[in-house]
HTML snippet that shows the backbone in 3Dmol.js (N, CA, C, O; Angstrom):
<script src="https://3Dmol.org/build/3Dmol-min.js"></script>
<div id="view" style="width:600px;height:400px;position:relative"></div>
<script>
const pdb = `
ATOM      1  N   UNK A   1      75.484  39.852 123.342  1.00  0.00           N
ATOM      2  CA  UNK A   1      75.894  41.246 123.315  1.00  0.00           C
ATOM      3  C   UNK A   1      74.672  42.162 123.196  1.00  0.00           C
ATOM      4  O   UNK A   1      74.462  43.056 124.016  1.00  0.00           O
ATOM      5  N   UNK A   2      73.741  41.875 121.980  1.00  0.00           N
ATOM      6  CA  UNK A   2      72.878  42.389 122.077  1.00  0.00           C
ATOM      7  C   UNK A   2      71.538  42.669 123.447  1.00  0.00           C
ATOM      8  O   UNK A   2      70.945  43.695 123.779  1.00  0.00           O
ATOM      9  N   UNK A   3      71.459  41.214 123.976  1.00  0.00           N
ATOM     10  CA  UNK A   3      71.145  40.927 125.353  1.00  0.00           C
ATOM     11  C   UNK A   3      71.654  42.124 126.087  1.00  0.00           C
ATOM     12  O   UNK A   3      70.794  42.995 126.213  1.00  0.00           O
ATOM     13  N   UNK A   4      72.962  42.439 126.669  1.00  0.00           N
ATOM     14  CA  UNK A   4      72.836  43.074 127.566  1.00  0.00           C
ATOM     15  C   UNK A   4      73.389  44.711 127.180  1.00  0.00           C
ATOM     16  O   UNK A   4      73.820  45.496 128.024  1.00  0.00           O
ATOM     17  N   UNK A   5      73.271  44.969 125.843  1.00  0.00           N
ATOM     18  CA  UNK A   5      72.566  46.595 125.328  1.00  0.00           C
ATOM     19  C   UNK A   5      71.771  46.941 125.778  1.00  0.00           C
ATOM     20  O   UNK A   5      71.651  47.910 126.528  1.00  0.00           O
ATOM     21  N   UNK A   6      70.446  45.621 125.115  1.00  0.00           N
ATOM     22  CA  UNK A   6      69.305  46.208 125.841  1.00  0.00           C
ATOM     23  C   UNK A   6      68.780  46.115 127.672  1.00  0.00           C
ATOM     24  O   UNK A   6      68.005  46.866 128.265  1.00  0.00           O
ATOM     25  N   UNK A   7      69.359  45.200 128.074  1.00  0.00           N
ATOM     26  CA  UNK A   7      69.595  45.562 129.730  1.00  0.00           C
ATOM     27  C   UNK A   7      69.774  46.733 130.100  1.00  0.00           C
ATOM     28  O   UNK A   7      69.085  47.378 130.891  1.00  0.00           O
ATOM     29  N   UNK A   8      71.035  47.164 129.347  1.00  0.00           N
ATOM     30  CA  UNK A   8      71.873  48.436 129.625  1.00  0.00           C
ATOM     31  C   UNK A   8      70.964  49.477 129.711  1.00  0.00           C
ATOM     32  O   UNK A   8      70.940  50.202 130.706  1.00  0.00           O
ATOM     33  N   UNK A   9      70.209  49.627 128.767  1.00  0.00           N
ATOM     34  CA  UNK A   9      69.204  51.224 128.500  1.00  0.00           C
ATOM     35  C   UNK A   9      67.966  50.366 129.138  1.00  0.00           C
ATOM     36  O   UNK A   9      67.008  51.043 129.509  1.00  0.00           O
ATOM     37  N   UNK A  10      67.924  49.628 129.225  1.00  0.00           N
ATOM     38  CA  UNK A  10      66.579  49.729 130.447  1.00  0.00           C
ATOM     39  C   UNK A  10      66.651  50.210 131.744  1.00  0.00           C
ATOM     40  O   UNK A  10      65.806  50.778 132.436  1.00  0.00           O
ATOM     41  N   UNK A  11      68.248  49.764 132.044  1.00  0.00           N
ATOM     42  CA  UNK A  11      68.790  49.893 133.849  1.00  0.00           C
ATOM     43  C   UNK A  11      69.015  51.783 133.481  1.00  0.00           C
ATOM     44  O   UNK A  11      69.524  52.319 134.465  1.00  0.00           O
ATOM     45  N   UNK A  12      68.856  52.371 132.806  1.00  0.00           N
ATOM     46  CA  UNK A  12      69.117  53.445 132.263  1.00  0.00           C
ATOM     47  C   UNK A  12      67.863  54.251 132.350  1.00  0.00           C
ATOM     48  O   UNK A  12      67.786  55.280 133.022  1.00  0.00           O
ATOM     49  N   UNK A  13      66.925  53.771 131.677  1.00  0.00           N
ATOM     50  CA  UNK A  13      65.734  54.191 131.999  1.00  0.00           C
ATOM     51  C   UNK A  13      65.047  54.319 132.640  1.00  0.00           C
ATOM     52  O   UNK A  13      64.176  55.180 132.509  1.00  0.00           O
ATOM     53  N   UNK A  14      65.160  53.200 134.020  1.00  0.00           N
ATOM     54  CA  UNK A  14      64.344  53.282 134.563  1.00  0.00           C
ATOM     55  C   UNK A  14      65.239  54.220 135.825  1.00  0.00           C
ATOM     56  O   UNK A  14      64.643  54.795 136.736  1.00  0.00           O
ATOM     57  N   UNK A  15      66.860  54.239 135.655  1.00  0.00           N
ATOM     58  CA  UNK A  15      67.080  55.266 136.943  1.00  0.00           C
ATOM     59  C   UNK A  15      66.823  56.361 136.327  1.00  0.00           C
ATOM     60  O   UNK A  15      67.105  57.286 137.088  1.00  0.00           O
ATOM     61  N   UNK A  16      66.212  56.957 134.783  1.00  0.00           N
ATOM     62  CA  UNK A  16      66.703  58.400 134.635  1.00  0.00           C
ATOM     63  C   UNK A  16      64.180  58.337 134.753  1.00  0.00           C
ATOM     64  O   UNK A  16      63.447  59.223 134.312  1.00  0.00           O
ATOM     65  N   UNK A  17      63.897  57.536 135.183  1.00  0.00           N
ATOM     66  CA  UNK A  17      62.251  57.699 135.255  1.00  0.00           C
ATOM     67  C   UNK A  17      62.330  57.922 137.161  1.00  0.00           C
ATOM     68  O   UNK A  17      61.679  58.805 137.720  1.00  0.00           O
ATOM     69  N   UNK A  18      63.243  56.942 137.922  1.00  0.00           N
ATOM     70  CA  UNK A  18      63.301  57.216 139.030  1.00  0.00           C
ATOM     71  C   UNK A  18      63.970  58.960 139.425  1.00  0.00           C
ATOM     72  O   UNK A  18      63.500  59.760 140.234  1.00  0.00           O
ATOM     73  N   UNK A  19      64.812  59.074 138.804  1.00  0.00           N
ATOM     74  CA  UNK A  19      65.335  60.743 139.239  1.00  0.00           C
ATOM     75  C   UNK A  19      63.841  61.865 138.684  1.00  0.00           C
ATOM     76  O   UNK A  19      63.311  62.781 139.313  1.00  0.00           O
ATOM     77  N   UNK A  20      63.553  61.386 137.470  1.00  0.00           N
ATOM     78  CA  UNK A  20      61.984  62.388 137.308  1.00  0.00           C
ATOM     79  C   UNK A  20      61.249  62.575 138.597  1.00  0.00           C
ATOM     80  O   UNK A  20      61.107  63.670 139.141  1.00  0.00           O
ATOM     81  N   UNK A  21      60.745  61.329 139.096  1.00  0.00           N
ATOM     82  CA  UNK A  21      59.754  60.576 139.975  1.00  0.00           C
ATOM     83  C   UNK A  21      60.657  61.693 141.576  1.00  0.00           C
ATOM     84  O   UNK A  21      59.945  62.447 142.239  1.00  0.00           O
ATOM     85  N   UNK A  22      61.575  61.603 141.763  1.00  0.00           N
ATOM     86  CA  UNK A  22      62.030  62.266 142.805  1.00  0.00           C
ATOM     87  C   UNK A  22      62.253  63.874 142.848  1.00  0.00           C
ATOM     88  O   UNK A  22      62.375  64.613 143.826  1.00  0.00           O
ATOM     89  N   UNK A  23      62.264  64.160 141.497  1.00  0.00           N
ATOM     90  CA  UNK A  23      62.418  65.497 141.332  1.00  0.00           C
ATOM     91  C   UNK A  23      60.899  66.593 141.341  1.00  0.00           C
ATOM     92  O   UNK A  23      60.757  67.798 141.548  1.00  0.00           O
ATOM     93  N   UNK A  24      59.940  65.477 141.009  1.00  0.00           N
ATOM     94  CA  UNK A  24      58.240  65.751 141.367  1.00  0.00           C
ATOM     95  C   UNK A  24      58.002  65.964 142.793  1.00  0.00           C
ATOM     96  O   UNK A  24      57.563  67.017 143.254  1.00  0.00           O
ATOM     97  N   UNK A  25      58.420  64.550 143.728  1.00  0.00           N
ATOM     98  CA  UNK A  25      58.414  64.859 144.953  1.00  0.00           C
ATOM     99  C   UNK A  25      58.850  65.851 145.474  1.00  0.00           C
ATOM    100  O   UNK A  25      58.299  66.474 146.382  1.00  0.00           O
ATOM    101  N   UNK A  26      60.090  66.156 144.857  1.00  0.00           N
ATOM    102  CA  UNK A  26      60.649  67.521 145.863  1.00  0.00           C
ATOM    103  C   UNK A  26      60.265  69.080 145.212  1.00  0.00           C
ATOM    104  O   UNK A  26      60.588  70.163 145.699  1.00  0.00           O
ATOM    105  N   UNK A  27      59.674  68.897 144.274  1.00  0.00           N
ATOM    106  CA  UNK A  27      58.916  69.722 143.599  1.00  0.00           C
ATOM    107  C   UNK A  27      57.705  70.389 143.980  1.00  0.00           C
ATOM    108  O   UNK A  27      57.246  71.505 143.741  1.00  0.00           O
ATOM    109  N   UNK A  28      57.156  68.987 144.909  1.00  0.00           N
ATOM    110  CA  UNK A  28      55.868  69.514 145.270  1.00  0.00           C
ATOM    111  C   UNK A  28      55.535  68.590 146.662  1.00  0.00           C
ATOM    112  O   UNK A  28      54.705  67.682 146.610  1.00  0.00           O
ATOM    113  N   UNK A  29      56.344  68.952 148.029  1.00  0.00           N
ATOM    114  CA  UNK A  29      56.727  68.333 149.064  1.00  0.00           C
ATOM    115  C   UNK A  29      55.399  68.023 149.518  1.00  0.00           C
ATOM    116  O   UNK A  29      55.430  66.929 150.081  1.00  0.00           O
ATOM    117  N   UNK A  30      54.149  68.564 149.511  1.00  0.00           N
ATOM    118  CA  UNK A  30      52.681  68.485 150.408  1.00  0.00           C
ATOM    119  C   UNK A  30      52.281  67.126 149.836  1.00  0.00           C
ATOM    120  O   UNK A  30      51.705  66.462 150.697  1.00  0.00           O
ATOM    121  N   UNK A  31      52.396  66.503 148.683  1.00  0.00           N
ATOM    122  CA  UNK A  31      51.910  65.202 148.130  1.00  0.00           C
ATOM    123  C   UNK A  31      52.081  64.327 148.764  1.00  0.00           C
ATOM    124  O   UNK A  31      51.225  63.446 148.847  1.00  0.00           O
ATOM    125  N   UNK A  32      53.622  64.250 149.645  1.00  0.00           N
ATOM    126  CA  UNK A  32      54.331  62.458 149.933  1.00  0.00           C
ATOM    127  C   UNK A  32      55.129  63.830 150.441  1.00  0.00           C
ATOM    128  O   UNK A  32      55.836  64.578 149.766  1.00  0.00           O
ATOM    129  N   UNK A  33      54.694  63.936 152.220  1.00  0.00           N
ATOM    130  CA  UNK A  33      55.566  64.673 152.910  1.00  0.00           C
ATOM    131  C   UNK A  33      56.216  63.499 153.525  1.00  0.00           C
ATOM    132  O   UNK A  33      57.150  64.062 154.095  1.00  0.00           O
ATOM    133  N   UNK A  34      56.337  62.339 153.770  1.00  0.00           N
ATOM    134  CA  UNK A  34      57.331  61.366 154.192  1.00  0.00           C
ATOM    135  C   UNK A  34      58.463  61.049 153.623  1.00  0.00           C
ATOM    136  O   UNK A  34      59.563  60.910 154.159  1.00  0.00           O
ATOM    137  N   UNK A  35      58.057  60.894 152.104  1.00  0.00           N
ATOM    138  CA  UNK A  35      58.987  61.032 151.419  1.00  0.00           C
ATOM    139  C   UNK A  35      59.988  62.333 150.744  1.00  0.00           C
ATOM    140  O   UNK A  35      60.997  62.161 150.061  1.00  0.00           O
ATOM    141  N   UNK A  36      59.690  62.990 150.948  1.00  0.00           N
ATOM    142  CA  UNK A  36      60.097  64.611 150.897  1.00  0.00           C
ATOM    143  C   UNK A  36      61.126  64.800 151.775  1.00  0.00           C
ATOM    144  O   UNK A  36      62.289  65.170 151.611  1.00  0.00           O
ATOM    145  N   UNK A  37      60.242  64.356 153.124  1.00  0.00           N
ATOM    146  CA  UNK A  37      61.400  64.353 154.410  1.00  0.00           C
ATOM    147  C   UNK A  37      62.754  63.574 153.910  1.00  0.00           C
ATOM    148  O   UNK A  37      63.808  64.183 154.087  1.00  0.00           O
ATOM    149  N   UNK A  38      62.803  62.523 153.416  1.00  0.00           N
ATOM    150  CA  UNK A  38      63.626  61.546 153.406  1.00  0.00           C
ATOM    151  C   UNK A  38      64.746  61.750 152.347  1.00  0.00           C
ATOM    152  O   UNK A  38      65.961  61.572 152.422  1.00  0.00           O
ATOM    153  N   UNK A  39      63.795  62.265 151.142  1.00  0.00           N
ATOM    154  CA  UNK A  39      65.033  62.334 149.939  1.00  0.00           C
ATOM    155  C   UNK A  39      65.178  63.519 149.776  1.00  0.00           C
ATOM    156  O   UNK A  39      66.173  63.647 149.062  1.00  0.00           O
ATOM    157  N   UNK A  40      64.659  64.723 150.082  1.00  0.00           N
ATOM    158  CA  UNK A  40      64.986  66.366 149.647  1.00  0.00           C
ATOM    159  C   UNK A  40      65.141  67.055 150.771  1.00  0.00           C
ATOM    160  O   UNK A  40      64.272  67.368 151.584  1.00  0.00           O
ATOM    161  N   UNK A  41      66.686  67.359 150.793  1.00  0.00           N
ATOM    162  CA  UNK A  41      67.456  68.375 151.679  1.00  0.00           C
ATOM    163  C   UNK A  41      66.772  69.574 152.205  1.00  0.00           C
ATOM    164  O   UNK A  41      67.386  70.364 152.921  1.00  0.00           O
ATOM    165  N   UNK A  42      65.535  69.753 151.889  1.00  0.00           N
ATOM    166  CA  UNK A  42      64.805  71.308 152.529  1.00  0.00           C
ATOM    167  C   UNK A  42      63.509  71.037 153.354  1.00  0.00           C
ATOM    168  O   UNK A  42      62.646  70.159 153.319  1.00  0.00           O
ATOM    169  N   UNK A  43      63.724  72.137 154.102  1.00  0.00           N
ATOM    170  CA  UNK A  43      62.520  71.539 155.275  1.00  0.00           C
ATOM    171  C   UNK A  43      61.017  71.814 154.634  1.00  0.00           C
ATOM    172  O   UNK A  43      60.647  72.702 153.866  1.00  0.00           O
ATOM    173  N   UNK A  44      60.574  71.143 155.004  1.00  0.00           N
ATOM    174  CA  UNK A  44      58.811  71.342 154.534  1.00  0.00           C
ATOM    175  C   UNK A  44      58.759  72.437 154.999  1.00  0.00           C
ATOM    176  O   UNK A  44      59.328  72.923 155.976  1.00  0.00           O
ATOM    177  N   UNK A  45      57.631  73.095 153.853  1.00  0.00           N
ATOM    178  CA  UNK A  45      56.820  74.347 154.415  1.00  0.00           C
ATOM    179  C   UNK A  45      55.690  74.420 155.490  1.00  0.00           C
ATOM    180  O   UNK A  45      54.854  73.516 155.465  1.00  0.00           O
ATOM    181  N   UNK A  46      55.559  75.564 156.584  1.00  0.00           N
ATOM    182  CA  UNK A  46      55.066  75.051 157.616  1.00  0.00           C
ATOM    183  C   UNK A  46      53.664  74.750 157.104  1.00  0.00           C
ATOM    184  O   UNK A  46      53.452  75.115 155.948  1.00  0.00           O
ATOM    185  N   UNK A  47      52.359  73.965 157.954  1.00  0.00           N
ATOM    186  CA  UNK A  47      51.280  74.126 157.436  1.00  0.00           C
ATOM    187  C   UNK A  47      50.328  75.074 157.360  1.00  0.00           C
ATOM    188  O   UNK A  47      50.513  75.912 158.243  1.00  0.00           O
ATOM    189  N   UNK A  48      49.264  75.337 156.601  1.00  0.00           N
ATOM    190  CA  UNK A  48      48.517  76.357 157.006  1.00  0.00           C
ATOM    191  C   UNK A  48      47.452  76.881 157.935  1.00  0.00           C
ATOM    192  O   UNK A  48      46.340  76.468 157.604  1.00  0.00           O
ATOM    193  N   UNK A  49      47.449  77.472 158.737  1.00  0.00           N
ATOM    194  CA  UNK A  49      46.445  77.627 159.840  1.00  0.00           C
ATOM    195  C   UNK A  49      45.531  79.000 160.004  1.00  0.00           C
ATOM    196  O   UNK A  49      46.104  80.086 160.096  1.00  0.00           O
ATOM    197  N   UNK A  50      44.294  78.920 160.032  1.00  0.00           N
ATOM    198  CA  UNK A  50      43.471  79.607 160.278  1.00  0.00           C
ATOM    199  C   UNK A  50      43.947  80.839 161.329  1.00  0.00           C
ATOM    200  O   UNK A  50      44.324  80.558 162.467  1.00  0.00           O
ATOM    201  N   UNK A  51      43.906  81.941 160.943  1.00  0.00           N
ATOM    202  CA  UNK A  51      44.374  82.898 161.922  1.00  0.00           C
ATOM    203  C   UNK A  51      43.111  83.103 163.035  1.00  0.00           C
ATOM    204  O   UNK A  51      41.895  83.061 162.851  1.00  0.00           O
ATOM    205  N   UNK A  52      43.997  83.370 164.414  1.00  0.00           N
ATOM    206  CA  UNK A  52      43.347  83.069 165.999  1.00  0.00           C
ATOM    207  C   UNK A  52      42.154  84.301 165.501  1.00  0.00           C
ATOM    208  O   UNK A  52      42.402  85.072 164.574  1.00  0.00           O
ATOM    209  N   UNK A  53      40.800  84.337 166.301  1.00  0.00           N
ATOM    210  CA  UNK A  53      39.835  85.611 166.243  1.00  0.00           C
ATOM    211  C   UNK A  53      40.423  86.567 166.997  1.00  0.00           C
ATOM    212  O   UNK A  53      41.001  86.541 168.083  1.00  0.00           O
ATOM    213  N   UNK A  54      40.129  87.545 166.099  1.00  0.00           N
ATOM    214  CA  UNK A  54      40.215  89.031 166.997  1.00  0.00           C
ATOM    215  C   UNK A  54      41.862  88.973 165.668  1.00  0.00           C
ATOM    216  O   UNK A  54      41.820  90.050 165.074  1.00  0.00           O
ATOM    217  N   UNK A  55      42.906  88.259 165.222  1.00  0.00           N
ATOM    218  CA  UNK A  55      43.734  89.038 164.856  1.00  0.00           C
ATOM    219  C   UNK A  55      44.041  88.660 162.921  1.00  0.00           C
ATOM    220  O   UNK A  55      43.971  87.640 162.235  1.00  0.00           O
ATOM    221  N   UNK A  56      44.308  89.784 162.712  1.00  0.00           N
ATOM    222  CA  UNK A  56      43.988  89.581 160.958  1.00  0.00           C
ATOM    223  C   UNK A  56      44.820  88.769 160.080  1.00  0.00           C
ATOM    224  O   UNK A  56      46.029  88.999 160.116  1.00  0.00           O
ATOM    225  N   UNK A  57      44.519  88.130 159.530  1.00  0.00           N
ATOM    226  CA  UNK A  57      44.429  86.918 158.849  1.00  0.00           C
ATOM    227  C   UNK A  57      46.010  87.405 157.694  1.00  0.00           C
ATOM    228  O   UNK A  57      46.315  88.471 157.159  1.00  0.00           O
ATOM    229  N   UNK A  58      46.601  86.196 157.708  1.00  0.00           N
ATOM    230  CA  UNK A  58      47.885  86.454 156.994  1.00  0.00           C
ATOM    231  C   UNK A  58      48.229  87.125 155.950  1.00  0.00           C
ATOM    232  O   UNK A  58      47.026  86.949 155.756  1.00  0.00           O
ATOM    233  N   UNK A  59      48.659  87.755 155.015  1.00  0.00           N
ATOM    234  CA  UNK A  59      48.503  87.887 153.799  1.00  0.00           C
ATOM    235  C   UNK A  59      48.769  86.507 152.813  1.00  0.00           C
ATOM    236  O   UNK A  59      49.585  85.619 153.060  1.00  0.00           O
ATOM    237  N   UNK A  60      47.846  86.576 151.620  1.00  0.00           N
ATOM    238  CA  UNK A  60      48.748  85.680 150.599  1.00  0.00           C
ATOM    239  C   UNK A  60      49.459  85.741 149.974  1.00  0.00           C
ATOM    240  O   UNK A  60      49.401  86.857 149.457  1.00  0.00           O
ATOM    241  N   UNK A  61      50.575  84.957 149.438  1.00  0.00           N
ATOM    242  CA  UNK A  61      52.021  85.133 148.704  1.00  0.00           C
ATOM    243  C   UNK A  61      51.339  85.413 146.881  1.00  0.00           C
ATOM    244  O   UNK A  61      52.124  85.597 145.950  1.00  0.00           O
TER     245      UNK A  61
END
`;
const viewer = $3Dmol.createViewer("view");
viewer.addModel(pdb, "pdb");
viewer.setStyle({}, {cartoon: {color: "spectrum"}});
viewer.zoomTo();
viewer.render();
</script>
């Protein structure tokens, strides 16, 4: 009995360390954009690109 208590809160722990671990990823999609793609419903942000010469450069957020 005691045996599989402690099973219990391990299989516990380690899905409530896996939901952390996924909630980082989608937290911060540029790290593991493969995985971002795969488990978090929102599209990546586009990347950033040097504005063309001759026209002025984006603002920052």
């Amino acid at each position: 009995m005691v045996r599989g208590l402690i099973w219990l809160a391990g299989a516990l722990a380690l899905a409530g360390l896996f939901l952390l671990a996924l909630s980082g990823i989608c937290g911060n999609p540029g790290s593991f954009p493969a995985l971002s793609r795969y488990f978090c419903n929102r599209p990546l942000p586009a990347p950033l690109r040097p504005a063309p010469p001759g026209e002025p450069a984006a603002p920052s957020r």
